[in-house]
C-alpha positions as CSV (number, residue, x, y, z in Angstrom):
1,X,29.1,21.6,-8.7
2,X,30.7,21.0,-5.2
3,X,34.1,19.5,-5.6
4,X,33.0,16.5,-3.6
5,X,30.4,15.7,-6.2
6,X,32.6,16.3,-9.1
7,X,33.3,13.0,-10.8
8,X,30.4,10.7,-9.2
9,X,29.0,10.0,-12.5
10,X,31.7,9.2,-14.3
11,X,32.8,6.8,-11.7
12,X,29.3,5.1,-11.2
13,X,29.2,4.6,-15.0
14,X,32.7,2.9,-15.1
15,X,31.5,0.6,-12.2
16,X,28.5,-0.4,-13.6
17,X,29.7,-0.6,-17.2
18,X,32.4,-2.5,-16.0
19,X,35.6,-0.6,-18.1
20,X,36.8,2.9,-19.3
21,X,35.2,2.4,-22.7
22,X,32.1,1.3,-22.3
23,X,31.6,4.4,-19.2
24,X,32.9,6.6,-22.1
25,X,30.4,5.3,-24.6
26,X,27.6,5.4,-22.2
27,X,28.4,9.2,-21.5
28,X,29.4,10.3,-24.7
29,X,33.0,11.4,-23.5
30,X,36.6,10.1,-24.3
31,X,38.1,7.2,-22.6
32,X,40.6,9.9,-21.6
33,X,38.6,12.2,-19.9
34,X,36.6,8.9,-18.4
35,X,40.5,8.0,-16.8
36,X,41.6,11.2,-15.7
37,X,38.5,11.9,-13.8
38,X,39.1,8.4,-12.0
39,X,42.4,9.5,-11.4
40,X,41.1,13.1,-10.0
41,X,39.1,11.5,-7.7
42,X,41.5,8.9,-6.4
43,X,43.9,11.8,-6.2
44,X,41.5,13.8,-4.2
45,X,40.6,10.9,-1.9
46,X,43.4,9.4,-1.3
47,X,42.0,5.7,-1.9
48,X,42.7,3.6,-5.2
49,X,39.3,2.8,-6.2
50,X,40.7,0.3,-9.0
51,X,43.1,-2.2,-9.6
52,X,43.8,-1.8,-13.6
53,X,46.0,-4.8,-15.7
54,X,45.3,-5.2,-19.3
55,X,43.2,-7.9,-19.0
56,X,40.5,-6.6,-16.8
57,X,39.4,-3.6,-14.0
58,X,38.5,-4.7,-10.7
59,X,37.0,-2.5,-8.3
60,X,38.6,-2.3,-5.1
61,X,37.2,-2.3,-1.0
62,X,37.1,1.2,-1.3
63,X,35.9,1.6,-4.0
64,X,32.8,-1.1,-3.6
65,X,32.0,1.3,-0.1
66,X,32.4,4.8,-2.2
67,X,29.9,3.2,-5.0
68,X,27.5,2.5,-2.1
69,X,27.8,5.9,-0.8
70,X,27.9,7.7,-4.3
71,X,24.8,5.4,-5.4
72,X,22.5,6.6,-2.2
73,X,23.7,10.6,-2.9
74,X,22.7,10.6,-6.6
75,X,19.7,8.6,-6.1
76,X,18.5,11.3,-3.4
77,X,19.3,14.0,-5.5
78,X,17.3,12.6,-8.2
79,X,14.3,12.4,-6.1
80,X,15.0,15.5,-4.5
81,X,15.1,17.1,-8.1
82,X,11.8,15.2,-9.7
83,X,10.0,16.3,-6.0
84,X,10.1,20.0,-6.9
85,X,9.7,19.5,-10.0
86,X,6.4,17.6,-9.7
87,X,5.6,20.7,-7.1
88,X,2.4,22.6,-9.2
89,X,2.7,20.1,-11.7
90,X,-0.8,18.6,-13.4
91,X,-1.0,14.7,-12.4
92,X,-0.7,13.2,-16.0
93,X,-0.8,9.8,-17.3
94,X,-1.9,5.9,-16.2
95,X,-2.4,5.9,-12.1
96,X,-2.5,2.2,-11.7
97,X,-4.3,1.4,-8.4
98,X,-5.1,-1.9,-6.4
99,X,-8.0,-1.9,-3.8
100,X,-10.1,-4.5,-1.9
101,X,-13.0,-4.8,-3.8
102,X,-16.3,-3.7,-1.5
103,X,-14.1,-1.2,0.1
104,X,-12.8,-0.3,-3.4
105,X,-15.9,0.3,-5.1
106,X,-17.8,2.0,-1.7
107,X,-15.0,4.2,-0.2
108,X,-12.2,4.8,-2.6
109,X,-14.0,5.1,-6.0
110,X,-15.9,7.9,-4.9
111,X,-12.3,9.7,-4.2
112,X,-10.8,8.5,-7.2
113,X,-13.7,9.5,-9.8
114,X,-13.6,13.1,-8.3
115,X,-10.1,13.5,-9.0
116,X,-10.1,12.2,-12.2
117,X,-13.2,14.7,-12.7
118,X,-10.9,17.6,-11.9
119,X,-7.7,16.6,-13.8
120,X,-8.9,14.9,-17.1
121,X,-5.1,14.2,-18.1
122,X,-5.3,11.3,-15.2
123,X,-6.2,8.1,-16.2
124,X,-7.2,5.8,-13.2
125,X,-6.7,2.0,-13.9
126,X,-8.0,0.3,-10.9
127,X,-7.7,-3.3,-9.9
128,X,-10.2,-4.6,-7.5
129,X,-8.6,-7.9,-5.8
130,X,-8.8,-9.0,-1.9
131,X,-6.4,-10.7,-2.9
132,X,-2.4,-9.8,-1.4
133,X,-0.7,-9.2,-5.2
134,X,2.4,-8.4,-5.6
135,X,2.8,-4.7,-6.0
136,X,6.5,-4.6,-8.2
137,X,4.6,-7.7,-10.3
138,X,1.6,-5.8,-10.8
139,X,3.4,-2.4,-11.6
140,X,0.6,-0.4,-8.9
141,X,1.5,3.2,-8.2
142,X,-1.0,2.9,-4.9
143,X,-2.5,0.2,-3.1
144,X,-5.4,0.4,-1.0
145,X,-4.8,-2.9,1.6
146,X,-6.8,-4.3,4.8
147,X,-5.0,-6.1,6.5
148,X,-4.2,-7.9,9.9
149,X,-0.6,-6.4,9.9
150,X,1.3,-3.9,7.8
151,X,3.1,-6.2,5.0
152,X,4.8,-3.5,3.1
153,X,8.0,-4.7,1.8
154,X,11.6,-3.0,1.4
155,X,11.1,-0.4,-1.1
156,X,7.6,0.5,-0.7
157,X,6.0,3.5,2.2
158,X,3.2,2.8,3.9
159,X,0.5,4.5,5.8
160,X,-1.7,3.6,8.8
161,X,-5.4,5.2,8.3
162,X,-7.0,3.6,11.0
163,X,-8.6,0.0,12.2
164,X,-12.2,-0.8,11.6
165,X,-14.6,-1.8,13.7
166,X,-16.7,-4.6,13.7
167,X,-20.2,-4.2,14.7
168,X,-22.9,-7.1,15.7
169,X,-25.7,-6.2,13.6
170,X,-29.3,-7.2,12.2
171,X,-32.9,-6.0,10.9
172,X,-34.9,-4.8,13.8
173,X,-37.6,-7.3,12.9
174,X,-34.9,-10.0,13.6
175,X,-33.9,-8.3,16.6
176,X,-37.3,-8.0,17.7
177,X,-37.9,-11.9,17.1
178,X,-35.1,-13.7,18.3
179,X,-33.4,-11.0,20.7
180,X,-30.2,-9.4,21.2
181,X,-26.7,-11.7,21.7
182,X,-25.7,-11.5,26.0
183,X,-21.8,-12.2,24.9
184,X,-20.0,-13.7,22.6
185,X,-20.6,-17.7,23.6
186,X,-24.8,-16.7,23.6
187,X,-24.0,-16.5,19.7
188,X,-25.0,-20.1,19.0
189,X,-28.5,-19.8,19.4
190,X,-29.0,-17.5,16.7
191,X,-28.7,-17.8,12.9
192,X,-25.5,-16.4,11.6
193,X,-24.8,-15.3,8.4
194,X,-20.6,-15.8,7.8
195,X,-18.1,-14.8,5.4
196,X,-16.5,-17.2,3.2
197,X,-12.8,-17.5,1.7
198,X,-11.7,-18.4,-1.5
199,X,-10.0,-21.5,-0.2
200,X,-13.3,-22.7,0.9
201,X,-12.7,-21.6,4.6
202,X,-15.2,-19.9,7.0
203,X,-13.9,-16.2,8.1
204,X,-14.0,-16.3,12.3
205,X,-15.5,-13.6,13.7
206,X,-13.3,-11.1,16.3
207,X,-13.8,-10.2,19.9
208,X,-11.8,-7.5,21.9
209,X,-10.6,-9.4,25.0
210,X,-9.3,-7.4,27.6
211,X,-6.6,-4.7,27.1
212,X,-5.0,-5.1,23.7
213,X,-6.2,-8.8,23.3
214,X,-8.1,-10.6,20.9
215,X,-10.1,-13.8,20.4
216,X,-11.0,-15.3,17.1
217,X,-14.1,-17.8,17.4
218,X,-15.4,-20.2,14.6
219,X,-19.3,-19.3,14.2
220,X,-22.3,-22.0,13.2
221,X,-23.6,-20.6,10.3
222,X,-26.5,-20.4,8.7
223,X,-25.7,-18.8,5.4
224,X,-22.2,-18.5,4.1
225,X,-21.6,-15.7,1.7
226,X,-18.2,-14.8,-0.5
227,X,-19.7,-11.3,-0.9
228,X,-19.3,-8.5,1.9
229,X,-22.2,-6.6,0.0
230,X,-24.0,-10.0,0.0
231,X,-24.0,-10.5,3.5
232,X,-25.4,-7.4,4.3
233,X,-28.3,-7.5,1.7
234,X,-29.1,-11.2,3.6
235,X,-29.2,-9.5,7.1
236,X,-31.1,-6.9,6.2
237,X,-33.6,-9.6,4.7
238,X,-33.6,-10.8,8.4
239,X,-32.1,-14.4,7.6
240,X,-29.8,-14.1,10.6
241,X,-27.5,-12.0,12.4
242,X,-24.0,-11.0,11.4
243,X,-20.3,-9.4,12.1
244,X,-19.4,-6.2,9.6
245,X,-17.4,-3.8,9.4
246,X,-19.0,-0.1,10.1
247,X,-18.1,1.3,7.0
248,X,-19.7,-1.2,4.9
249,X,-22.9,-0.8,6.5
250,X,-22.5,3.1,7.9
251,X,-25.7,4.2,6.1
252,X,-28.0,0.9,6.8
253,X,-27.2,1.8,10.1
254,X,-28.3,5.6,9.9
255,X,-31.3,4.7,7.9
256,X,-32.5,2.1,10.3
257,X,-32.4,-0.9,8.0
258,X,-29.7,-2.4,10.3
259,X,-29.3,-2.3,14.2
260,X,-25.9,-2.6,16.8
261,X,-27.3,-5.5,18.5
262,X,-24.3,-5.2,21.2
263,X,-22.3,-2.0,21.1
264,X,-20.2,-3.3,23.8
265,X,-19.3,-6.5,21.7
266,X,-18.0,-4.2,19.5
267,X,-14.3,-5.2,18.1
268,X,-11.6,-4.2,16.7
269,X,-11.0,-5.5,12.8
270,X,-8.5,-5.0,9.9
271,X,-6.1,-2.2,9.7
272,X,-5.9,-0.3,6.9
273,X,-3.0,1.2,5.1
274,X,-2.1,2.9,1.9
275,X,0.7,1.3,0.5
276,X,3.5,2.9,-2.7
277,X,6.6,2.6,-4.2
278,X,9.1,5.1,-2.9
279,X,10.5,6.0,-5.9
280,X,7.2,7.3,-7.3
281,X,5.8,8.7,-4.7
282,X,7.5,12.4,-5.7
283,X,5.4,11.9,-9.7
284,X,2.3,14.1,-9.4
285,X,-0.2,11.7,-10.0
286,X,0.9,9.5,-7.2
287,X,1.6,12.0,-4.4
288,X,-2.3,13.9,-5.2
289,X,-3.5,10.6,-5.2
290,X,-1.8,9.9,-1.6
291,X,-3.2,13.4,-0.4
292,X,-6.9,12.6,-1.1
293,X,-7.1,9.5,0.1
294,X,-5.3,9.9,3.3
295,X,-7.8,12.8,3.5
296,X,-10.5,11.0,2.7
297,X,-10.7,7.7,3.5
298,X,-12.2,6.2,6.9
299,X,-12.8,3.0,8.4
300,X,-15.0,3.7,11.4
């Protein structure tokens, strides 16, 4: 070992143990050899890192900085070391997993099931919640999130996959009755069919406005669902017109079960992001996992 990494852990251990003899017990040494490495590396730095009485050990200004510093360089090395060791290595074990629930069960099952098909020693535990959890609560390995804005917090990584895109859409045999929408404020002659939040709330729907801008209006509704997959199933029985996401209605579209009443009032919706602990993201399970779905997984 480098001499500038010789006695890190020793020190580290008498910081957070609080005294010689509790470092020694904790790394199976003496409380000699705990001191005189102390002592080496104050020698070598020049700095007292403790004040010692015989009532207590305080940790001096220099010391509280070099435990910083010594802290970051052993944690890096730690996840420097479990990186290549994870390299080749067969995902194994629980990969706990938190996704919005239609996107969950439409766009990253499928993902998710073929690579738990290909490495049986991964066991996916997925939580379907459109809700905004708490990831160090919940314990996830990976989140799945739409959202408005990134909200990753200190601690976690995050990646951008892209912003849906939110499509005016209806049966053709609706289209055919009532028409086709002229912009945004012709919307309140036609049935509607809206989202609705837990709280009890109506979801606006979103229009682009200009460069960069965006304009949230409060729709009349004729039908308000709490289902994403219900709402679509209700437009394509041609009880109104509604505002969805492409993805969730990508092959309605193909088939011609659902039309783009107004490809130019076409707008800009959530973002989504893949969202994981840092410390796990070097595990196997968790960085294949990040792979295939930043492979995989679409919006628009």
């Amino acid at each position: 070992m480098p001499d500038n990494l010789k006695g890190l852990e020793v020190f580290v251990a008498v910081v957070e143990s609080g005294s010689f003899t509790a470092a020694a017990k904790h790394l199976h040494l003496t409380v000699s050899a705990v001191s005189k490495a102390v002592g080496r590396l104050e020698i070598r730095l020049n700095k007292k890192l403790f004040e010692r009485t015989n009532r207590c050990l305080e940790i001096t200004e220099a010391g509280t900085a070099y435990y910083e510093t010594c802290v970051r360089v052993m944690t890096e090395l730690a996840e420097a070391e479990a990186m290549l060791q994870a390299q080749g290595a067969e995902p194994v074990g629980a990969l706990r997993l938190h996704v919005p629930v239609a996107f969950g069960r439409m766009r990253v099952m499928p993902i998710i099931l073929r690579l738990a098909s290909t490495h049986s020693a991964l066991r996916p535990q997925v939580a379907f919640n459109d809700k905004m959890l708490d990831l160090v609560e919940e314990k996830a390995d990976v989140a799945v999130r739409l959202l408005s804005v990134n909200q990753a917090r200190e601690g976690f990584s995050s990646l951008y996959l892209g912003t849906e895109n939110l499509v005016l859409c209806a049966a053709p045999t609706f289209a055919k009755r009532h028409g086709r929408p002229t912009d945004r404020f012709d919307l309140s002659r036609f049935d509607c069919v809206t989202y609705g939040r837990s709280d009890g709330t109506v979801a606006p729907w979103q229009f682009d406005i200009g460069r960069d801008g965006t304009e949230r209006r409060d729709i009349s509704s004729s039908l308000v669902l709490g289902s994403a997959e219900a709402q679509v199933e209700a437009v394509k029985a041609g009880l109104g017109i509604s505002q969805l996401a492409s993805w969730l209605i990508e092959k309605e579209l193909q088939s011609g079960e659902l039309v783009d009443l107004a490809p130019d009032m076409s707008a800009s919706g959530l973002k989504l992001h893949l969202v994981w602990p840092k410390q796990r993201e070097t595990s196997a399970k968790v960085s294949m996992t990040l792979d295939a779905l930043s492979k995989y997984l679409k919006v628009s």
